[in-house]
C-alpha positions in Angstrom: -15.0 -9.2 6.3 -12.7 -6.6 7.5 -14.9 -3.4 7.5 -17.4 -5.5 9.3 -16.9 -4.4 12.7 -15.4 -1.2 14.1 -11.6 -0.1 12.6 -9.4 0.9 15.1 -7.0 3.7 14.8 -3.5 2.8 15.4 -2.1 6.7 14.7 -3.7 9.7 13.6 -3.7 8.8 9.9 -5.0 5.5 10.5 -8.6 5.1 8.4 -11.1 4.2 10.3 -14.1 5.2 8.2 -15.1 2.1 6.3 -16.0 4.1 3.3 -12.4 5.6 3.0 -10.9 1.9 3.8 -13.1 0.3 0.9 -12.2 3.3 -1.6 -7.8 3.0 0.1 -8.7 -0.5 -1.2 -10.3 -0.1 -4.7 -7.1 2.8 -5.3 -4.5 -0.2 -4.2 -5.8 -2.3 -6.6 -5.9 0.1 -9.4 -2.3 1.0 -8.7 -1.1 -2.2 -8.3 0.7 -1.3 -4.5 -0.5 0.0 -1.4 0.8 2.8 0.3 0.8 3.7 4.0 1.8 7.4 5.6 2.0 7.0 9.3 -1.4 4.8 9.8 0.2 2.2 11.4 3.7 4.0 12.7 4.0 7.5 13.9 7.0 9.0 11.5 7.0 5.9 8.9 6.2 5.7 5.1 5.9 2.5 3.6 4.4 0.9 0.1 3.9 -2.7 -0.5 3.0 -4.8 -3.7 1.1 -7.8 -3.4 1.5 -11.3 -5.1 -1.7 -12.8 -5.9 -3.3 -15.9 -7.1 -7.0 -15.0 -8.4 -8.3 -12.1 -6.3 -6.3 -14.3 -3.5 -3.3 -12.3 -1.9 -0.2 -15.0 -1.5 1.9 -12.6 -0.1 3.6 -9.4 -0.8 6.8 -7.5 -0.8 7.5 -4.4 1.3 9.5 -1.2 2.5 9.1 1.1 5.2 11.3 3.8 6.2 11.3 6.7 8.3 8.6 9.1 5.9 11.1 13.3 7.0 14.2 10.9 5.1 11.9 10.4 2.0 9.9 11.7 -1.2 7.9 11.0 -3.6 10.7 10.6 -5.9 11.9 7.5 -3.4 8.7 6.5 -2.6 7.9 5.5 -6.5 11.9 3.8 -6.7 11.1 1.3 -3.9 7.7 0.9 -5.8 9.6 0.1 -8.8 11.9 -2.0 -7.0 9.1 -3.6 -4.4 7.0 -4.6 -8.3 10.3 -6.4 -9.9 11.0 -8.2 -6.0 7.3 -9.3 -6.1 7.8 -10.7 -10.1 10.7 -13.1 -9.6 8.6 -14.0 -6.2 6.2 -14.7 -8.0 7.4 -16.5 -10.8 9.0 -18.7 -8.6 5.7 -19.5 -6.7 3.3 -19.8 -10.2 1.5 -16.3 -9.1 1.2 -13.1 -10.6 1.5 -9.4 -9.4 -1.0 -6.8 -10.9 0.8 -4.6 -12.9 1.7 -1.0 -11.7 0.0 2.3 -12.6 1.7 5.2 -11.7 0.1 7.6 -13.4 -1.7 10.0 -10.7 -0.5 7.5 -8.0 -1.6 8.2 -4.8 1.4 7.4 -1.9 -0.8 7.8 1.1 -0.6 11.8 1.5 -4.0 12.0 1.0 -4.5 9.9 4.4 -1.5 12.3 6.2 -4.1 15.6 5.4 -7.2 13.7 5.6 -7.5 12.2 9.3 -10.9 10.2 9.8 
């Protein structure tokens, strides 16, 4: 299990409360992507969205880029585009990608002002 042991901060926005990490966790899923604002690279944004089998993760597809160069207007078109990469991946493999819920989406800004 991943929050078993101690998390280890990579940046400053890197969550290392396991209580943050498990609810980071329950918001990716209910979105349908993950989103990262400089927790694993100092000056980098990036969102991913995951191909799954079952609660299983096969894979997924992602961008990064460097976060003063985007928005959230970006962010949300390489979500877009990272969701229809991750279909025909997955259609091709017999998988499935959760579908996306960008209503109050979350693109890891929250982690950027909250620092653990």
């Amino acid at each position: 299990m991943l929050v078993a042991g101690p998390l280890v901060g990579l940046c400053r926005s890197t969550i290392i409360d396991p209580g943050r990490l498990r609810a980071e966790l329950e918001l990716t899923r209910e979105q349908g992507f993950a989103s990262s604002y400089e927790e694993t690279n100092v000056g980098v944004w990036g969102v991913a969205v995951p191909v799954v089998s079952g609660w299983d993760v096969v894979c997924a597809v992602g961008i990064a880029a460097p976060s003063p160069r985007l928005n959230k207007d970006l962010v949300l078109r390489a979500v877009r585009r990272s969701h229809a990469t991750a279909e025909e991946i997955a259609r091709a493999l017999g998988r499935a990608v959760p579908p996306l819920a960008l209503g109050e989406v979350t693109l890891g800004l929250s982690t950027a002002r909250k620092r653990s």
